[in-house]
C-alpha positions as CSV (number, residue, x, y, z in Angstrom):
1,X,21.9,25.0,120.3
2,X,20.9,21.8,119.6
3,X,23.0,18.3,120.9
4,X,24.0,18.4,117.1
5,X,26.2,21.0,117.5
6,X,29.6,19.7,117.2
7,X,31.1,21.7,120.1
8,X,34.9,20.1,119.1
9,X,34.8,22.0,115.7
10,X,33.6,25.3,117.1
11,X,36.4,25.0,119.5
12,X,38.6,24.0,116.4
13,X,40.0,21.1,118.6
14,X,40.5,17.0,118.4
15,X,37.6,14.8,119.6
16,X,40.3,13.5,121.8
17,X,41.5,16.9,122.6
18,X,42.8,17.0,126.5
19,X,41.8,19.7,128.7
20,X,44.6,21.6,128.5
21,X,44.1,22.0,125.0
22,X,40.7,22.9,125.3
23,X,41.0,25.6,127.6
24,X,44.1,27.4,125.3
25,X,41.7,26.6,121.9
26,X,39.1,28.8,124.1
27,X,41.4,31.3,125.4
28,X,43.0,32.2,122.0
29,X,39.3,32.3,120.4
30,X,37.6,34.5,123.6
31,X,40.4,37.0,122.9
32,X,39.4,37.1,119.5
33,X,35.9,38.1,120.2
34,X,35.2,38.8,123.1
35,X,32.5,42.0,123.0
36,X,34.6,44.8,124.2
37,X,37.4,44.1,121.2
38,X,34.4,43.0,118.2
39,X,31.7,44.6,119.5
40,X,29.0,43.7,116.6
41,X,26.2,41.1,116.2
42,X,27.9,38.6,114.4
43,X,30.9,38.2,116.4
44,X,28.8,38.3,119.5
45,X,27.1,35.5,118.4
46,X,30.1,33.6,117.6
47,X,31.8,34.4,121.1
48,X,28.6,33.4,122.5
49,X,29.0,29.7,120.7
50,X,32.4,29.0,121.7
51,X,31.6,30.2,125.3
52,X,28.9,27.4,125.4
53,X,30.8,25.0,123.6
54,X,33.7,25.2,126.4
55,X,30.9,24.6,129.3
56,X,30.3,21.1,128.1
57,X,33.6,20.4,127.2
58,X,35.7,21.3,130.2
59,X,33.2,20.0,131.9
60,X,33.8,16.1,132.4
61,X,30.5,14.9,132.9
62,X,29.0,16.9,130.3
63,X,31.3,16.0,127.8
64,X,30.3,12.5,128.7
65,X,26.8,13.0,128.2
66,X,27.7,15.0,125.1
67,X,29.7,12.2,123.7
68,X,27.7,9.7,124.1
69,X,24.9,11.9,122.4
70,X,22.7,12.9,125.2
71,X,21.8,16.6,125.7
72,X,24.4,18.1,128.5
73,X,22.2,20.6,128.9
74,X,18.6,18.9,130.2
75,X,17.1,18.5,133.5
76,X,19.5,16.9,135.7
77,X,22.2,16.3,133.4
78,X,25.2,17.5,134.5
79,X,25.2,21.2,136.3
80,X,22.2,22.2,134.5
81,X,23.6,24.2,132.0
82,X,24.3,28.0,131.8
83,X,21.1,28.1,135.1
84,X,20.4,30.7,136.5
85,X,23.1,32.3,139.1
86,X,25.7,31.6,136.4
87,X,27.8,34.5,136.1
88,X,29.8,35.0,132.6
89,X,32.6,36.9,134.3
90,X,33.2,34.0,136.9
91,X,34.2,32.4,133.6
92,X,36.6,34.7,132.1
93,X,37.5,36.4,135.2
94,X,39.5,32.5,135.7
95,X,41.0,33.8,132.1
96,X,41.3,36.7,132.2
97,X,43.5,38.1,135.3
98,X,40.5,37.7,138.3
99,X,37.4,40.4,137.4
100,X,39.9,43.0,138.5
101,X,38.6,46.7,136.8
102,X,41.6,47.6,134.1
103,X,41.7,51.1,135.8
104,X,41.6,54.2,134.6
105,X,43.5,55.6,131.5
106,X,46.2,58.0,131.8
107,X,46.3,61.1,130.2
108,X,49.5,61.3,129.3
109,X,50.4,59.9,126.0
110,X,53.4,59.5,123.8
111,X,53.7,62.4,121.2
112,X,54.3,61.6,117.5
113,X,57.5,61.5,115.4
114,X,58.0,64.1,113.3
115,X,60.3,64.7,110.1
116,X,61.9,67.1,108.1
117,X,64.4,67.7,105.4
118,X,67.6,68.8,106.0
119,X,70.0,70.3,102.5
120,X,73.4,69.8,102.2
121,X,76.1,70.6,100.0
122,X,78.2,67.9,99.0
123,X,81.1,69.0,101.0
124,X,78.7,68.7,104.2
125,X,77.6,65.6,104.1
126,X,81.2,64.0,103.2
127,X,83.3,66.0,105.8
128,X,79.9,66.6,108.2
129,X,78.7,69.9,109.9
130,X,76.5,71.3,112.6
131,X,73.0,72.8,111.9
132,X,70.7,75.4,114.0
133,X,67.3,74.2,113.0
134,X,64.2,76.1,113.3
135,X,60.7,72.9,114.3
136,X,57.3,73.9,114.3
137,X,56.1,71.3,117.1
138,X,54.4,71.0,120.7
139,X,55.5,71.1,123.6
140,X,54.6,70.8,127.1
141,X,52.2,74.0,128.3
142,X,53.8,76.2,130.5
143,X,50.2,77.2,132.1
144,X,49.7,74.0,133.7
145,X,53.0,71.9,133.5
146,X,50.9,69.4,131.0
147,X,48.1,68.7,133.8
148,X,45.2,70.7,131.7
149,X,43.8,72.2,134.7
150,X,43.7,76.0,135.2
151,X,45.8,77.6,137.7
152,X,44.7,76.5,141.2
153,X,42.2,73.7,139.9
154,X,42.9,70.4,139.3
155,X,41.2,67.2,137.8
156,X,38.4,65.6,140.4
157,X,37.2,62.0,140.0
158,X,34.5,61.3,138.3
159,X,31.4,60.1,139.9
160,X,30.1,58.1,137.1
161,X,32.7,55.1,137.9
162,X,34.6,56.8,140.9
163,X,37.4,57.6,139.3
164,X,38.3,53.3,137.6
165,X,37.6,54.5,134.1
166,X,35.0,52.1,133.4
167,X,31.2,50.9,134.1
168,X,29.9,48.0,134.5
169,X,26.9,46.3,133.6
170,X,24.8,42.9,134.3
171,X,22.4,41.6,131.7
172,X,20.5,38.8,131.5
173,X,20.5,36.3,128.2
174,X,19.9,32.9,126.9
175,X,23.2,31.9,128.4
176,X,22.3,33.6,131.9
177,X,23.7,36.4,133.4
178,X,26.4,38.2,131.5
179,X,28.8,41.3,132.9
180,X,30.2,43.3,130.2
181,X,32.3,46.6,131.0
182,X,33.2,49.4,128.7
183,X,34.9,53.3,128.8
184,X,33.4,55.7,131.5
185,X,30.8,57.8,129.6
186,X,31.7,60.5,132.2
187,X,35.1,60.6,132.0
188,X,36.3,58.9,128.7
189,X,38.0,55.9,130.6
190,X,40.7,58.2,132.3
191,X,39.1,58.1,136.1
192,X,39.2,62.1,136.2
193,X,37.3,65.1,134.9
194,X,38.7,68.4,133.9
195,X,36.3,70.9,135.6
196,X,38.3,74.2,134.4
197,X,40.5,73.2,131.4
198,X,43.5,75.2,131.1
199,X,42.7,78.8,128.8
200,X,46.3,78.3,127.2
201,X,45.9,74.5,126.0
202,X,41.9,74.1,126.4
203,X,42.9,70.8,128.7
204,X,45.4,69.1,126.1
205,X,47.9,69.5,128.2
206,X,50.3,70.9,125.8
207,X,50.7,73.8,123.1
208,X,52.6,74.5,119.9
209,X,55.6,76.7,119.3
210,X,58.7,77.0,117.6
211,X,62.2,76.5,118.9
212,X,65.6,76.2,117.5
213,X,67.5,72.9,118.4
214,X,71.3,72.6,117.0
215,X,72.4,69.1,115.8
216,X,75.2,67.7,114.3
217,X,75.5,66.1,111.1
218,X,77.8,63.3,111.5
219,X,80.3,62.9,108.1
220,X,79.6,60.4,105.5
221,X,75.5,60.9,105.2
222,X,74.1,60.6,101.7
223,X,71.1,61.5,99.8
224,X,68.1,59.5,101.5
225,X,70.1,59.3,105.3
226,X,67.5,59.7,108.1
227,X,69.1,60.6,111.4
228,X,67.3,60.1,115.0
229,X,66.5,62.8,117.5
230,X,65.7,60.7,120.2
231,X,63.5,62.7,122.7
232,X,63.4,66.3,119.9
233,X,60.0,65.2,118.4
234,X,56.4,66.2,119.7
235,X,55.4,66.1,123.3
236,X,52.0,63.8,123.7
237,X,48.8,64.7,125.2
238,X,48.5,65.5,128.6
239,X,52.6,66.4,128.8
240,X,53.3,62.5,127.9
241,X,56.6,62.0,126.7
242,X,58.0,63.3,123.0
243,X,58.4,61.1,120.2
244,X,61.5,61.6,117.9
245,X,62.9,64.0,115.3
246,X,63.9,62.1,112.0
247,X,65.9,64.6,109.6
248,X,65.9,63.5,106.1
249,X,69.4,64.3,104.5
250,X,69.1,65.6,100.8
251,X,72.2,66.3,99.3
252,X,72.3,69.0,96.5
253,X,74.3,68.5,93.6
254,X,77.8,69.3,93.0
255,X,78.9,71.2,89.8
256,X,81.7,68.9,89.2
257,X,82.2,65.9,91.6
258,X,79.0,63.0,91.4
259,X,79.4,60.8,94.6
260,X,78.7,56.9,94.4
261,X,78.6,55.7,97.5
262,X,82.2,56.6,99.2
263,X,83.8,57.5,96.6
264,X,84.1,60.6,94.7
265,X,83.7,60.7,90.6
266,X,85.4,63.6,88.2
267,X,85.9,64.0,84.4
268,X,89.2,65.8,83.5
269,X,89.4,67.0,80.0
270,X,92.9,67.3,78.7
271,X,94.6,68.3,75.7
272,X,96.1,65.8,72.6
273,X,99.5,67.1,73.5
274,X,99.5,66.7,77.0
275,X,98.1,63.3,77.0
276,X,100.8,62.6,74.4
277,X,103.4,64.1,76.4
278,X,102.1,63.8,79.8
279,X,101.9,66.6,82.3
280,X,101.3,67.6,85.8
281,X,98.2,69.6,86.5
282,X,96.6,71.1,89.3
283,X,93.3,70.6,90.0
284,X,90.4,71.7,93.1
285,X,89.0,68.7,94.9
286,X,87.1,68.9,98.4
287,X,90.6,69.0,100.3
288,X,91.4,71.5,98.3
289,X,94.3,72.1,95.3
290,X,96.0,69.0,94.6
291,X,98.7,67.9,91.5
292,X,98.4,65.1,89.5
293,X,100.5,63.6,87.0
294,X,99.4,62.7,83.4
295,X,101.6,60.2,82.2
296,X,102.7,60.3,78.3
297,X,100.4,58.4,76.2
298,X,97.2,58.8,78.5
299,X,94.1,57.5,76.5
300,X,91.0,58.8,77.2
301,X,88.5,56.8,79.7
302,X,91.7,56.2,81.5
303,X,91.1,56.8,85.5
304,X,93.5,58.2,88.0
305,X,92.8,57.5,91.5
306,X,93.3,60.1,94.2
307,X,93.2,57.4,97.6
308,X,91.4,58.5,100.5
309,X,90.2,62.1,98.8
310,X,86.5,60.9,99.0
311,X,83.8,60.6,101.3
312,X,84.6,59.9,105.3
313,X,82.5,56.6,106.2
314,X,79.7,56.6,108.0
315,X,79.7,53.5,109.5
316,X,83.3,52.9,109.3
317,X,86.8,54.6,109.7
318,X,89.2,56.1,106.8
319,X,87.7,57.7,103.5
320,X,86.5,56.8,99.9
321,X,88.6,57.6,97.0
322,X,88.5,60.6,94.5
323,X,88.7,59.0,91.0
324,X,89.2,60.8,88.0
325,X,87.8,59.8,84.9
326,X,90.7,61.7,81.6
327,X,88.6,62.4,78.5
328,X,91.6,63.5,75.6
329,X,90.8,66.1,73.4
330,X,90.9,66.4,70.0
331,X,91.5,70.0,68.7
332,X,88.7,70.9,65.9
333,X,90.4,74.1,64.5
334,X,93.7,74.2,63.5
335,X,95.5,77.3,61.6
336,X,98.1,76.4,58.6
337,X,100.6,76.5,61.0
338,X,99.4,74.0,63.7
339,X,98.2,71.6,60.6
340,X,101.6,71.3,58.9
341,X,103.1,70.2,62.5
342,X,100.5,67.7,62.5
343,X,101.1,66.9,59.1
344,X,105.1,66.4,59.9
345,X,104.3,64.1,63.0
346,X,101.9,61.9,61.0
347,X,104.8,61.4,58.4
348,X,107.4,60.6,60.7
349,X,104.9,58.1,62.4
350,X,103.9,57.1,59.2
351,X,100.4,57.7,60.0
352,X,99.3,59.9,57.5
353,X,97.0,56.5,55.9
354,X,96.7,54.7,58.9
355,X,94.4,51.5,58.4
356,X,92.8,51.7,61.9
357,X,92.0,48.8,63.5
358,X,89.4,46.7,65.9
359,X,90.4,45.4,69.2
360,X,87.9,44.4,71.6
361,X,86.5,47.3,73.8
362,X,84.1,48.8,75.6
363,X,80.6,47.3,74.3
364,X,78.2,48.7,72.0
365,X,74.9,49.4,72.4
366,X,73.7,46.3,70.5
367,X,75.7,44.1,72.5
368,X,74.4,45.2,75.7
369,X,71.1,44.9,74.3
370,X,72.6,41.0,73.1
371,X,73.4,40.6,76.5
372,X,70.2,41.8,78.1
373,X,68.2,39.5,76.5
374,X,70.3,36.8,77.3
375,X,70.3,37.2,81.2
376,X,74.1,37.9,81.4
């Protein structure tokens, strides 16, 4: 690098920038790319510019010289530079927790989550129940207790790095002498070979099976509820700890109850002379038979409640409510008899021209469609 080099803006730092502020600028940047996380050219190059650019600047009297646009780096100026005996890892060892190896990785891994479905009838996921499920999933090997060793054999340390799970190595540069480290070749980084993996689990440390768990389904799920197994899921590599069991509630649909949320929804069809008249019917719900009363001179889309007949709350005490949408019926074939009735009742209500009439209602298609447009 030349003394053109602005060494502030590769630091992304203030000209006046204390040194405080210049050693976090260069902290948060060496973590970026240092070698053994961005391991190409390009970023090498860059990690090598910022390194040199923090030399001279948390250096006083090269800053100095740098500043006052002599080269920090010539012949007697300053420290000399990156000269020979300079060892990179002095520099980020002060960084970067004292040159200490990171030791070797462990075998043992956390295992994965794993899903499945679960169906329910309606009545199960509003009252709850308890399921005996059958998982495909690993556990830990019963050969080797997880170790992935064969009987009576046992991982040795490897003699590449003697058993820290990574090598180092010194090279020389333009900067000067540079110690990067990286995985054990001979081991993979975990300190420990496997002479004699395990014949069972072939030195995973773990095999597949299936078991049956039972779980309860709490009351109140819904379509789309995901419940957590804590501990039921796969065990990791090497016997590390399992991950969780999700179960994914799908609820089947009911022939004549559609749930929204807590509450339950029905549609009761009754006949023009009991919704004239009124009547008390019996009718099935989830509870099982209950009697409701139609009051004389039910219309239909009229709703009768049924209070706390619906779904138990999840997250909550008490119940929804059961409500029960009336649709009247008009009868389509009458014999002479029924018709003359008719005919009577419409006389004595004088009825038998009625000239209807419009009262505001339900809306129309075009009016929702009106109100659509105009953001109501």
């Amino acid at each position: 690098m030349s003394v053109t080099t602005d060494y502030y803006a590769t630091l992304g730092v203030r000209r006046d920038a204390n040194a405080d502020e210049i050693k976090k600028a260069y902290r948060r940047l060496a973590r970026e790319l240092h070698p053994d996380v961005n391991p190409d050219p390009v970023t090498q190059e860059r990690f090598k510019e910022i390194t040199q650019a923090y030399e001279v600047l948390s250096d006083p009297e090269k800053r100095q010289m740098y500043d006052l646009g002599a080269d920090p780096f010539a012949p007697g100026g300053g420290a000399g530079g990156f000269a020979t005996g300079f060892a990179f890892s002095d520099l980020m060892d002060a960084f970067f927790g004292g040159g200490a190896p990171r030791g070797p990785r462990s075998r043992a891994r956390r295992g994965r989550n794993a899903t499945i479905r679960v169906d329910l009838d309606l009545a199960e996921c509003v009252f709850g129940t308890t399921r005996e499920l059958t998982v495909d999933t690993a556990v830990v090997c019963p050969t080797c207790s997880g170790e992935g060793s064969a009987p009576g054999s046992h991982p040795v340390t490897c003699e590449v790095c003697g058993g820290i799970g990574e090598v180092r190595q010194m090279t020389r540069s333009l900067l000067g002498q540079m110690m990067t480290s990286r995985p054990c070749p001979g081991c993979g980084g975990f300190g420990t070979v496997i002479r004699r993996p395990c014949h069972e689990c072939d030195g995973d440390g773990r095999v597949r099976t299936r078991r049956t768990i039972k779980v309860r389904i709490p009351a109140g799920v819904e379509d789309g509820t995901h419940i957590q197994l804590a501990g039921e899921g796969e065990v990791g590599p090497g016997g590390g700890p399992p991950g969780d069991l999700f179960l994914e509630v799908v609820q089947r649909p009911h022939p004549v109850f559609e749930r929204q949320g807590d509450d339950l929804h029905c549609t009761l069809t009754i006949p023009m002379t009991a919704a004239a008249l009124g009547a008390t019917l019996q009718i099935q719900t989830l509870d099982g038979p209950a009697n409701i009363d139609i009051r004389p001179g039910t219309q239909s889309g009229q709703t009768i409640p049924l209070f706390g007949q619906g779904s138990a709350r999840l997250h909550g005490p008490g119940r929804g409510d059961l409500i029960i949408h009336v649709t009247v019926e008009t009868p389509t074939k009458l014999d002479p008899e029924q018709e003359e009735l008719l005919r009577q009742l419409a006389r004595l209500r004088a009825e038998e021209s009625p000239p209807g009439r419009f009262a505001p209602g339900e809306q129309g298609f075009f009016s929702r469609l009106r109100d659509a447009f105009n953001g109501r």
